[in-house]
MIBA-374420 format. One record per atom (N, C-alpha, C): x negated, y, z; residue number from 1; atom name. Coordinates in steps of 0.02 Angstrom, whole numbers. Each point is the difference from the previous one (the first is absolute). Example, Ala and Ser with C-alpha at 12.3 -4.5 7.8 and 13.67 -1.06 7.14 Angstrom:
x_y_z_pos_site
-660_-284_390_1_N
45_59_0_1_CA
-45_60_0_1_C
18_53_-36_2_N
-42_59_3_2_CA
39_55_37_2_C
//
This chain:
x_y_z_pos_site
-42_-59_0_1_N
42_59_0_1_CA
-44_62_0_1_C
-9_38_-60_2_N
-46_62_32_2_CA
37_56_5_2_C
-57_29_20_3_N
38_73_46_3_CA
27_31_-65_3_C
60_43_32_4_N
19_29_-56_4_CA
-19_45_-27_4_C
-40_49_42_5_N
-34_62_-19_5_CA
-75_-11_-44_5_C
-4_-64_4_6_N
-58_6_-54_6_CA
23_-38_-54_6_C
53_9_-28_7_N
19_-33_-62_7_CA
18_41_-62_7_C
-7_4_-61_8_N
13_59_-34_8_CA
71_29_18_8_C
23_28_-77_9_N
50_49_2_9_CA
64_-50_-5_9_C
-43_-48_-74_10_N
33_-40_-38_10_CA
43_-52_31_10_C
-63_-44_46_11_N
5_-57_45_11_CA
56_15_47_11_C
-8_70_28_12_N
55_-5_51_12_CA
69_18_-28_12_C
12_41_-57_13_N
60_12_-32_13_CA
46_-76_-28_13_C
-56_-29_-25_14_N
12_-64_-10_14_CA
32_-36_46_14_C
-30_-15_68_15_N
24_-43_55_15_CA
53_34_24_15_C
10_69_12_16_N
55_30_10_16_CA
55_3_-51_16_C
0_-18_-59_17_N
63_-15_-67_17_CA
13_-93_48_17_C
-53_-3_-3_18_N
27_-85_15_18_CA
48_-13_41_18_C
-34_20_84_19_N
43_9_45_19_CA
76_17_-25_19_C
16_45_-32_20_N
66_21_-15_20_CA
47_-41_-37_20_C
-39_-48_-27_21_N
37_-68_-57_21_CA
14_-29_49_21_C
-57_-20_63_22_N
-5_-59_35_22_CA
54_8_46_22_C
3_63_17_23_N
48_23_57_23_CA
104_-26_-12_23_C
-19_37_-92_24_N
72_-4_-33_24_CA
9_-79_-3_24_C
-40_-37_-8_25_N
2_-80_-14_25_CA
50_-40_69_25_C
-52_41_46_26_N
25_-12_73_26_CA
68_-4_22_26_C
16_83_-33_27_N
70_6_27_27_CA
60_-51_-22_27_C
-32_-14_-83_28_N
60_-43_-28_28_CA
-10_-69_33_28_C
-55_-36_52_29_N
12_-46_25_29_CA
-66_-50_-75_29_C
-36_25_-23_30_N
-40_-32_-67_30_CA
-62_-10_48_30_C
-45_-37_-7_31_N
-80_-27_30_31_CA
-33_38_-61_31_C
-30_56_16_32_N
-42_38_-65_32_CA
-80_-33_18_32_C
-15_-5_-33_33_N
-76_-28_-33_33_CA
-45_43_48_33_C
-52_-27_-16_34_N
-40_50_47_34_CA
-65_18_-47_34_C
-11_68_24_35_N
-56_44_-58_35_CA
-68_-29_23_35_C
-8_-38_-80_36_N
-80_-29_10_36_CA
-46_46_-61_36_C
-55_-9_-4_37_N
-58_19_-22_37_CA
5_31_-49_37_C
28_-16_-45_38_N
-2_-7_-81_38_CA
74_53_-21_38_C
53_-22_45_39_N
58_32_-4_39_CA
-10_84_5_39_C
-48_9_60_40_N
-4_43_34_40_CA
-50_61_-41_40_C
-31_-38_-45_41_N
-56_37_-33_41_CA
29_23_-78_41_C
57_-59_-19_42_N
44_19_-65_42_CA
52_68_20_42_C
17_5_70_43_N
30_58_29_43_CA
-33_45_12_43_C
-58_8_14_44_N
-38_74_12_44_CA
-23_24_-84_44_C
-13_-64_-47_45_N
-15_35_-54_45_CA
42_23_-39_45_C
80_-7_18_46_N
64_25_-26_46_CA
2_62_52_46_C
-6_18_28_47_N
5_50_33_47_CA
-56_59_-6_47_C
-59_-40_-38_48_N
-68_53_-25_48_CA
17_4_-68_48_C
51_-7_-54_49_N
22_6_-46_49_CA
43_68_15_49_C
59_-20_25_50_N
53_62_7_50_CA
-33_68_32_50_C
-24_-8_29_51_N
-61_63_19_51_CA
-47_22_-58_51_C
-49_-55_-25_52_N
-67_38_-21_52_CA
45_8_-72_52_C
68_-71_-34_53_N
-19_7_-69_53_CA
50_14_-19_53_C
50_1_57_54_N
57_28_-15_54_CA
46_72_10_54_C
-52_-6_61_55_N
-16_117_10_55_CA
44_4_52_55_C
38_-60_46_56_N
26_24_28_56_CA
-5_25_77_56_C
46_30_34_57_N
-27_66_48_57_CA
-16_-64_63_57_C
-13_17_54_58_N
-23_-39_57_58_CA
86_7_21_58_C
18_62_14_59_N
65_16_27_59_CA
38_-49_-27_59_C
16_18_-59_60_N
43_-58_-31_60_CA
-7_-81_15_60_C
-45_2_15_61_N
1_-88_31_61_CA
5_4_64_61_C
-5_49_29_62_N
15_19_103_62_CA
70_-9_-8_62_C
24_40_-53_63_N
80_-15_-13_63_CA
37_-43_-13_63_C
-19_-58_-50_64_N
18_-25_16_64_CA
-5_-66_32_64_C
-73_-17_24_65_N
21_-41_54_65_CA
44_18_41_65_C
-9_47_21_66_N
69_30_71_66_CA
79_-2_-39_66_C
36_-6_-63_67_N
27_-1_-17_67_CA
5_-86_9_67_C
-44_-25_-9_68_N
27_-91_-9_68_CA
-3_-32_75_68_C
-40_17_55_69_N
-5_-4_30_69_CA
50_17_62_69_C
38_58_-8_70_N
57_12_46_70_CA
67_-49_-19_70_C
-26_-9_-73_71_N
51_-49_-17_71_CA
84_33_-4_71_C
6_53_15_72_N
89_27_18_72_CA
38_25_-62_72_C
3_-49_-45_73_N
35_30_-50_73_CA
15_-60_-67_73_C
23_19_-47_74_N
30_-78_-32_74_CA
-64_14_-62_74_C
-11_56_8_75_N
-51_-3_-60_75_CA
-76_-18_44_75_C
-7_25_62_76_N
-82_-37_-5_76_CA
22_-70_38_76_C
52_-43_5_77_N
10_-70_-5_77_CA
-5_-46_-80_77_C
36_49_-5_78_N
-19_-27_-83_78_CA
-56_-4_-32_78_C
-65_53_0_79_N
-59_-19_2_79_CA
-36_-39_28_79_C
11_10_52_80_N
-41_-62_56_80_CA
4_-69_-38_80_C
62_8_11_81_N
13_-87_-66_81_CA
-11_-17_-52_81_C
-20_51_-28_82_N
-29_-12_-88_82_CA
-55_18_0_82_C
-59_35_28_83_N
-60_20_8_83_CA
-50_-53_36_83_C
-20_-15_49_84_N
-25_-57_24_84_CA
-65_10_-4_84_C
-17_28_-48_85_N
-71_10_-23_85_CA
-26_58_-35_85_C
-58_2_34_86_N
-32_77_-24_86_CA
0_15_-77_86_C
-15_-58_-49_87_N
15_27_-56_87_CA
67_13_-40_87_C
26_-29_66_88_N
91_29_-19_88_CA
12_51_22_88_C
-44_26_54_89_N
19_79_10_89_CA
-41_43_-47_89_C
-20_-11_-22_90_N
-79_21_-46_90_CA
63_31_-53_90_C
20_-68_-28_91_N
54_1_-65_91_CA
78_42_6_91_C
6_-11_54_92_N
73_38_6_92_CA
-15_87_51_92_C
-50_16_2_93_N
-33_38_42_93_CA
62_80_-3_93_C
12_21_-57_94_N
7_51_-15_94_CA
87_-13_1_94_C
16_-55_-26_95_N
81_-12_1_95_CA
13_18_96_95_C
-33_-49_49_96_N
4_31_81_96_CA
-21_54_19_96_C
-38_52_-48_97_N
-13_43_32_97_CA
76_73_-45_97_C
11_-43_-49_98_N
72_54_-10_98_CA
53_-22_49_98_C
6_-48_24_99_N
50_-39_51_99_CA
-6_65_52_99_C
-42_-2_31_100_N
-19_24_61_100_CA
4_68_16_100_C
-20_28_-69_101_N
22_64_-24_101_CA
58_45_5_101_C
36_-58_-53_102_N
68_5_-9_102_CA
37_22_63_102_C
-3_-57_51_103_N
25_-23_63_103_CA
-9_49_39_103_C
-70_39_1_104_N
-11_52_42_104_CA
44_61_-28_104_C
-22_21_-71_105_N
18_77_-27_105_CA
65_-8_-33_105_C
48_-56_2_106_N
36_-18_-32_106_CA
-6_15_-96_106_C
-45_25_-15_107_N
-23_-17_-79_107_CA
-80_-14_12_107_C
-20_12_-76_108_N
-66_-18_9_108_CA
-27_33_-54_108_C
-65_19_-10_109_N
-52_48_-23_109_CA
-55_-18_28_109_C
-42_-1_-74_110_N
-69_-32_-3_110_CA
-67_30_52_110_C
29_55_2_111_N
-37_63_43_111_CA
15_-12_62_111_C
43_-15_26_112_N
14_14_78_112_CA
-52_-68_39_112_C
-27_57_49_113_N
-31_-45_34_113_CA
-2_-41_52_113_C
-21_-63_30_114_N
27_-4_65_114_CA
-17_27_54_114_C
26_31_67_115_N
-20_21_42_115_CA
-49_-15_39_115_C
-61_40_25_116_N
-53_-31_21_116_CA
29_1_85_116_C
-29_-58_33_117_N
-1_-37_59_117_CA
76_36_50_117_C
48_-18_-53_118_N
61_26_43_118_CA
14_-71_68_118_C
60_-12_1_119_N
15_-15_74_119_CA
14_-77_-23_119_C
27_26_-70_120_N
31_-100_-35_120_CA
-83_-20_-14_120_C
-30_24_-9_121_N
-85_-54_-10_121_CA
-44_-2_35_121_C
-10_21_55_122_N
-45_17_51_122_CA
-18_-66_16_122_C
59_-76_1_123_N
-38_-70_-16_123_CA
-46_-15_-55_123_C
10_38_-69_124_N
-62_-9_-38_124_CA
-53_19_-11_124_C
12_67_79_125_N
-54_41_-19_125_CA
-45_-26_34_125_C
37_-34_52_126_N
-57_-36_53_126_CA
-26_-60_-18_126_C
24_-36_-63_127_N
-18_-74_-1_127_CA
-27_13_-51_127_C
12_32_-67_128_N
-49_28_-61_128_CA
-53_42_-9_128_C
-38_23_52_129_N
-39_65_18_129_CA
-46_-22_8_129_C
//
């Protein structure tokens, strides 16, 4: 188990997306797998994609983990269940981040940004940082 503070950015964003599958797995009563070696390293390099090659913001992934993770809504249940995997968030990245959008500003615009370290993410700010 290593410490968490000496693990990259990637590694821990990674184990922290996991947790949130593993958690949702839980609730429905499912035995979720457990994150080994290889899994874990195909997830940090999907997650060093949407960053380095896909441009996207840090915020935006603070967002929405905390969006899948609170779980309170029919749309981030519905992801949870079809995503599973980092290169499924990789792939549907921008469709959840108009979701979330939407949901907040009730429309959506390419420009609007998400709020930095308001009160709904302050869990991602602390587990993604």
């Amino acid at each position: 188990n290593p410490d968490w503070e000496n693990l990259d950015w990637y590694t821990r964003t990674s184990i922290a997306f996991w947790h949130v599958f593993y958690d949702y797995k839980l609730s429905l009563n499912i035995k979720p797998t457990i994150l080994k070696r290889a899994k874990l390293y195909s997830w940090k390099e999907d997650i060093r994609k949407i960053v380095e090659i896909d441009n996207r913001e840090i915020d935006s992934i603070r967002e929405i983990y905390t969006f899948l993770k609170k779980n309170e809504s029919k749309q981030s249940a519905f992801w949870l269940k079809n995503i599973q995997s980092m290169n499924n968030l990789r792939e549907h990245f921008e469709r959840i981040e108009i979701e979330i959008k939407t949901m907040r500003y009730g429309k959506y615009n390419i420009d609007m940004p998400f709020p930095k370290n308001n009160n709904n993410d302050e869990l991602a700010y602390k587990v993604l940082d």
